[in-house]
C-alpha positions as CSV (number, residue, x, y, z in Angstrom):
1,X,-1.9,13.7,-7.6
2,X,1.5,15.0,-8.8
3,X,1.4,18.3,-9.9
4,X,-1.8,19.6,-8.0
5,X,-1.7,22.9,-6.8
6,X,-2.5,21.5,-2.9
7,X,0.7,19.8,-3.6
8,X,2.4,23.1,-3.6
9,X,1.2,24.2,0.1
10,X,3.8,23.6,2.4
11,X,2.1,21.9,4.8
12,X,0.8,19.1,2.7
13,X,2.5,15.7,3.8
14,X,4.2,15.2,0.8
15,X,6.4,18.8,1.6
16,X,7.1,17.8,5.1
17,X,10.5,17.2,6.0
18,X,12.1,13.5,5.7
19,X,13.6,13.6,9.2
20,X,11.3,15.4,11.6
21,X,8.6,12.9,10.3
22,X,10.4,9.7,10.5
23,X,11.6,11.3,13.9
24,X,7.8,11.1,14.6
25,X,7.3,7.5,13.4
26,X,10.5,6.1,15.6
27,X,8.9,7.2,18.5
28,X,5.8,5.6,17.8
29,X,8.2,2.2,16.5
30,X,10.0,2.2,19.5
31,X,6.7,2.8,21.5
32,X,4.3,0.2,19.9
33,X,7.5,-2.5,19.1
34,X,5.5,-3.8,15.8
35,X,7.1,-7.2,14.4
36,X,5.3,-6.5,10.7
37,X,5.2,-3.2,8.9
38,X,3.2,-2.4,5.6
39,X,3.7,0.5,3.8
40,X,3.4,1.4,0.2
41,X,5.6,0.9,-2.9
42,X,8.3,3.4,-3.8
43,X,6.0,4.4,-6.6
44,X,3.4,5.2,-3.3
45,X,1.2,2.2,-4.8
46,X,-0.1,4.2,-7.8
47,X,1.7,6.8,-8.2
48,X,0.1,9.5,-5.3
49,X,2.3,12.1,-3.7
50,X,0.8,11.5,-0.3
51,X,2.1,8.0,-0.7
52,X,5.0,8.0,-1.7
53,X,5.9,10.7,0.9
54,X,4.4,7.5,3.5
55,X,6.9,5.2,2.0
56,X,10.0,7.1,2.2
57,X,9.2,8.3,5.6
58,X,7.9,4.6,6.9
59,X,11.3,3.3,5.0
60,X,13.9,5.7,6.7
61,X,12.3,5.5,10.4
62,X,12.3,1.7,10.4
63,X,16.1,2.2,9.5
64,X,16.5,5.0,12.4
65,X,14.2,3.0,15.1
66,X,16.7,0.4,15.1
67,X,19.5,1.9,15.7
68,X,20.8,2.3,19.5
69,X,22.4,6.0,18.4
70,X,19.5,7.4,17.0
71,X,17.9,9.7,19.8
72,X,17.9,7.5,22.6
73,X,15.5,10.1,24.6
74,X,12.6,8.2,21.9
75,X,13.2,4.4,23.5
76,X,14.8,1.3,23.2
77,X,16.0,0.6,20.0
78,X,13.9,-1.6,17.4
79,X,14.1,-3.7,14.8
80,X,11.0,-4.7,12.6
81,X,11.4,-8.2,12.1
82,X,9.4,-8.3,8.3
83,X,8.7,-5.2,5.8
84,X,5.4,-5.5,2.9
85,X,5.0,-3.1,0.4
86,X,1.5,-3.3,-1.1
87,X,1.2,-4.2,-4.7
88,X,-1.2,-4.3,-7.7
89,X,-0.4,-7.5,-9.8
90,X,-1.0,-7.2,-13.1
91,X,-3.0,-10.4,-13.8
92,X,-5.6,-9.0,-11.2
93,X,-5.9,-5.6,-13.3
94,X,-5.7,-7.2,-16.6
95,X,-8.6,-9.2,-15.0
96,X,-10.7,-6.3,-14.1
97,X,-10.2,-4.2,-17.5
98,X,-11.2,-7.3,-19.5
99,X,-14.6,-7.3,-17.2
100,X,-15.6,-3.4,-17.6
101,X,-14.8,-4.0,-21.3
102,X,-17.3,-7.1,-21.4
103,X,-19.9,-4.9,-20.5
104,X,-19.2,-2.2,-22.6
105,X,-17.4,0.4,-19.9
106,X,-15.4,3.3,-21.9
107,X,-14.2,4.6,-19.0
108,X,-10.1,5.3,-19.0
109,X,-8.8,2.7,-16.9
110,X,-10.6,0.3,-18.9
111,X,-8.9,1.3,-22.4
112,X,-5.3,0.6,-20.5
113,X,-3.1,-1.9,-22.0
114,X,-1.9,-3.9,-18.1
115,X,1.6,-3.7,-19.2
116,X,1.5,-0.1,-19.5
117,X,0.3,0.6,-16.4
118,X,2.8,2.2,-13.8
119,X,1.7,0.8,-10.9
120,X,1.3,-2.8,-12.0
121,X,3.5,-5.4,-10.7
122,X,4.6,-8.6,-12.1
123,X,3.2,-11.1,-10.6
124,X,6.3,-13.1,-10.1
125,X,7.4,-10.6,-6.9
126,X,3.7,-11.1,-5.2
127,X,4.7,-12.8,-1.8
128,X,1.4,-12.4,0.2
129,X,-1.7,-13.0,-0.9
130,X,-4.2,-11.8,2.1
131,X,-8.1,-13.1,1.8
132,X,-10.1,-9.7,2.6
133,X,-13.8,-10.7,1.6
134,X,-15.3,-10.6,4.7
135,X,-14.3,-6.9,5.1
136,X,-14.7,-6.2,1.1
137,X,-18.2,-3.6,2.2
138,X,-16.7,-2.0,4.8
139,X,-13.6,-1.1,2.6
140,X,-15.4,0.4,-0.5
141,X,-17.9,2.1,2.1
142,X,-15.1,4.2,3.1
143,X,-13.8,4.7,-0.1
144,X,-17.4,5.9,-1.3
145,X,-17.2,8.5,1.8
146,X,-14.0,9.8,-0.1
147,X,-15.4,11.6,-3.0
148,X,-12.8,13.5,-3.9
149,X,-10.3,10.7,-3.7
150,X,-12.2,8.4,-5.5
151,X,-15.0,8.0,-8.3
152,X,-17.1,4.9,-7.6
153,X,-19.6,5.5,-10.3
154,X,-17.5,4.4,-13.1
155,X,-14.2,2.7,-13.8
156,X,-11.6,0.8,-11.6
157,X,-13.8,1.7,-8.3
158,X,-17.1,1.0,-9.9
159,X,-19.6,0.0,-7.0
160,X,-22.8,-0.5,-9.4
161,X,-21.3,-3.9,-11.2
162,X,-19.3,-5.0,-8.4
163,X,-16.3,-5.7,-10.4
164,X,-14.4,-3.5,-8.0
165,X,-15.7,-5.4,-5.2
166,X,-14.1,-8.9,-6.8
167,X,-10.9,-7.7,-7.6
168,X,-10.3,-5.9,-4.0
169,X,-11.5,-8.8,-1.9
170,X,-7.6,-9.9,-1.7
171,X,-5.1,-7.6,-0.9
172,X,-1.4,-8.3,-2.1
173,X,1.9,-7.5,-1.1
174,X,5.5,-7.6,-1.3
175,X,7.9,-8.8,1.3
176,X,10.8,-6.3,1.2
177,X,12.8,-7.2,4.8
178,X,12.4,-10.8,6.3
179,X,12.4,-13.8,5.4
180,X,9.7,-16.3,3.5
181,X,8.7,-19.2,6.1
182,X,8.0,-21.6,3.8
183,X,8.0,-22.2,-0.4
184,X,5.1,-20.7,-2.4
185,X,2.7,-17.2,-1.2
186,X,2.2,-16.5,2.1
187,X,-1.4,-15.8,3.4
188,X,-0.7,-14.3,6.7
189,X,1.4,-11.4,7.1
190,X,2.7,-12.9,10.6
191,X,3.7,-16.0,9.1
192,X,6.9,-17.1,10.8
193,X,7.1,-14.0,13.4
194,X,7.3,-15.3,16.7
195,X,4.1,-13.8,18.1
196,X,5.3,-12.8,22.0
C-alpha cells in the first residue's frame, strides 16, 4: 500500500515509467484487437499503488493504440470499442459490515461508516452487474494463496462465515468509453459489441 518501503524500489510497477509501459500494452492491443477492456478505478479500486499504476497505464495505451501515428512498427491502429472500471458499490459494503457486525466481528473494516470509505462508489454510476457465483471458490482460493495481500481469517475477506463469499459472487463495474445498449444495468460486458 501507499507509503510501503517496496514502494520505494525502482523496479516496483508502480515506479515504472508511464510511456515505456503503455508502449508495452499497445503492442499487445494492437496484437490481440480486444473489443472490451476492464481495468481498475483511478483510485486503483481501493486505493493500492500497483493499481492505480494499472489504470493509468491501461488508460493512456488504449488512447496511444488507437492512434495511426503512434509507432506504427507495433501494428495496425486500434480502437477499444467499450472501457469498465471495476467498482465497489456502497450498498454491497454497507451490506457486508452490517453482517460481520451481526455476529459480533471487531475487526476494522467492520467499524467503517460506508460513506466514509474511499473506495466505495455510489451506486447510481454501477453500469454492469456480472453474476460470478459459479467461480466464487475458485476466486477466494487464490486470494487465500496470497497471504501477504490478503487476510482471510477476519474481516472484509473472512472465509470462515462466508460473508466474503456472498458479497463477491457479483462483480461490478463502471462503463467509462462506449455506449449502454439498452436502459437499466447491463449483465454482460459484451453487451452490444458486435462479436466478429
Amino acid at each position: 500500500m501507499m507509503g510501503v518501503e517496496s514502494n520505494e524500489r525502482v523496479d516496483c510497477f508502480w515506479n515504472a515509467d508511464l510511456l515505456e509501459a503503455a508502449t508495452d500494452l499497445v503492442a499487445i492491443i494492437r496484437e490481440v484487437r480486444p473489443q472490451v477492456i476492464a481495468t481498475y478505478d483511478d483510485f486503483g479500486g481501493y486505493g493500492h499503488p500497483d493499481h492505480i499504476q494499472a489504470h493509468r497505464v491501461t488508460t493512456y495505451a488504449i488512447a496511444l493504440a488507437e492512434s495511426p501515428s503512434f509507432k506504427p512498427e507495433l501494428g495496425e491502429a486500434w480502437s477499444v470499442a467499450k472501457v469498465y472500471w471495476t467498482a465497489f458499490p456502497k450498498s454491497r459494503i454497507a451490506k457486508g459490515i452490517a453482517k460481520l457486525k451481526e455476529i459480533g466481528d471487531e475487526s476494522e473494516f467492520a467499524s467503517m461508516d460506508p460513506d466514509d470509505i474511499p473506495f466505495a462508489v455510489d451506486d447510481s454510476v454501477i453500469t454492469t452487474v456480472i453474476d460470478g457465483a459459479a467461480f466464487t471458490q475458485a476466486k477466494f482460493a487464490a486470494l487465500t494463496a496470497h497471504k501477504t495481500q490478503v487476510t482471510t481469517d477476519s474481516g472484509f475477506f473472512a472465509l470462515s462465515n462466508n460473508l466474503g463469499l456472498e458479497i463477491f459472487s457479483e462483480e461490478h463495474f463502471r462503463l467509462v468509453r462506449g455506449k449502454m445498449p439498452r436502459s437499466g444495468q447491463e449483465s454482460d460486458l459484451f453487451e452490444g459489441v458486435n462479436l466478429v
